[in-house]
N, C-alpha and C positions, 0 to 999 in steps of 0.2 A: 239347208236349214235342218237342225236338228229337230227331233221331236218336242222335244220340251225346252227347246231356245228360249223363250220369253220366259219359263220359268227360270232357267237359268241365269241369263241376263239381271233379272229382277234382283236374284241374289244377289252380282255380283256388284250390281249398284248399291243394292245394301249393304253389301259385305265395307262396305268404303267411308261408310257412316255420314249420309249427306245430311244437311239441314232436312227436317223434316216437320211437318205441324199439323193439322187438324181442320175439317171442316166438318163439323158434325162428329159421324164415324167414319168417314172419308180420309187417309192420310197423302198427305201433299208433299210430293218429295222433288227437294230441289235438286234437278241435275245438272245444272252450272250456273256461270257468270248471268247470263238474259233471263229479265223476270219471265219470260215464256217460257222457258226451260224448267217446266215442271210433270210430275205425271200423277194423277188421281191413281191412288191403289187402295183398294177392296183385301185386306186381310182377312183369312177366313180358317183364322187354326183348328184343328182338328184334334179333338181329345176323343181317343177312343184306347182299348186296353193291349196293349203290343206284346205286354210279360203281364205274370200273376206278381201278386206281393214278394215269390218268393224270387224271381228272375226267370221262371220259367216261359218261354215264349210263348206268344198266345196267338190262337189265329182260326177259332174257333167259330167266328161270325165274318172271318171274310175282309180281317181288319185292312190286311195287308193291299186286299183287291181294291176296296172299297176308298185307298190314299190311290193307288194308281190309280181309278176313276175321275177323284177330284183333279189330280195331275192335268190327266188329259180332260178333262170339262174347263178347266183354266186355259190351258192352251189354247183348244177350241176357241177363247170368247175373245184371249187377244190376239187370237192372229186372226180371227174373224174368217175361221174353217166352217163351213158350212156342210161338210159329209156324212156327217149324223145327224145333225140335226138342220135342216138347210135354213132354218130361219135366221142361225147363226151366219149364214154367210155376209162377209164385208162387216156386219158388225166393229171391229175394230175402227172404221171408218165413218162409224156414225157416234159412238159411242166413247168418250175419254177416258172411260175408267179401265184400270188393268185389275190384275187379280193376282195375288199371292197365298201361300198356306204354309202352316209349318206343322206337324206332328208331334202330340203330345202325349206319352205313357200317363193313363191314369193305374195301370195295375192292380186292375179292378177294387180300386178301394176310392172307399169317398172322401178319404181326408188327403190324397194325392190330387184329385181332380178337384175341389175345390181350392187346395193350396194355389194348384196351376190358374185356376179362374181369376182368382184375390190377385194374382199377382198380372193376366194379361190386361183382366180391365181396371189396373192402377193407375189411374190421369196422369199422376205427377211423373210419371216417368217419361222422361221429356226426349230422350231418346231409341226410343223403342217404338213399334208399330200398335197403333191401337187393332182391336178387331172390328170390321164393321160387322160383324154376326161372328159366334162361333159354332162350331159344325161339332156335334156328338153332344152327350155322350153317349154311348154305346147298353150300359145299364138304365135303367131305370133309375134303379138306388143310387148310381152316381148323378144322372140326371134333376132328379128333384133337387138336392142341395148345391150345386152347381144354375142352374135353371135360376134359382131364388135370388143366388148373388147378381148372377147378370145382368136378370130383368131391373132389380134395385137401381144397378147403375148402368142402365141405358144401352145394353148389348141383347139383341136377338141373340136365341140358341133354337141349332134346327137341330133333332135326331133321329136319325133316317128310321131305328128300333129300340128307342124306351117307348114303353107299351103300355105303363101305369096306368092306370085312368085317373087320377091322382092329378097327373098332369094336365089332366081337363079343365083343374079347375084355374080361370084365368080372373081369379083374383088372387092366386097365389102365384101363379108361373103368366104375367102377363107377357111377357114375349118369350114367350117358349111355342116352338112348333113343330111340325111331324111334317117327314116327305112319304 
């Protein structure tokens, strides 16, 4: 088995465009003919800054380490690898949900990374993946205006480093939070 099998896999079920639908922020995707043939996936995109406005590549906080972490912390949960963290082990055998992420350039500007926000948490989009949380952003200044839309409509945002204190206040960023 490869390292990132199950990420893989994930894709490639997705790649295929199956029935998909909604429990909460939970996405329900159908993988065949049997109403049991389905799998709970945890979408978790990550908006952090890969290039500057102008294309220049960015990688100045670690962006690039920081998606192979998520990589491998997704792996870990569904193949229920427990060698880092052993509380994860068999996990995948108690637990139905899988996990997937996709990577987002905000290019350090905040009218990219809200664009991208407006458009992951849009309901009507009947075939696409909702997010059950989204992971960055990486700024601050991108964070508060992004943070705002999401909590609006029903998406946690976690940012491992917007630092604000701005972000404290959780009558404006009510599901916004810090690892």
């Amino acid at each position: 088995m490869s390292l990132l099998s199950t990420s893989i896999s994930i894709s490639q079920l997705l790649a295929a465009n199956p029935p998909t639908s909604t429990i909460g922020n939970v996405n329900i995707i159908d993988t065949g003919d049997n109403n049991s043939d389905h799998i709970a996936l945890c979408y978790l995109p990550y908006l952090f800054p890969f290039t500057t406005g102008n294309g220049t590549p960015a990688n100045d906080m670690g962006e690039y380490e920081g998606l192979a972490a998520i990589f491998l912390a997704m792996e870990h949960l569904n193949t229920g690898n427990g060698e880092l963290v052993p509380e994860l082990n068999g996990i995948n055998q108690r637990c139905p949900l899988r996990f997937t992420t996709k990577a987002f350039d905000t290019e350090m500007q905040q009218s990219v990374g809200v664009n991208h926000i407006i458009t992951l948490t849009d309901r009507s989009r009947t075939q696409e993946l909702l997010p059950s949380a989204i992971l960055g952003a990486a700024y601050s200044s991108i964070s508060i205006p992004t943070s705002i839309i999401s909590g609006l409509r029903g998406f946690p945002q976690i940012s491992p480093i917007s630092t604000s204190a701005a972000l404290d206040d959780k009558s404006q960023y009510k599901l916004f939070g810090r690892t």
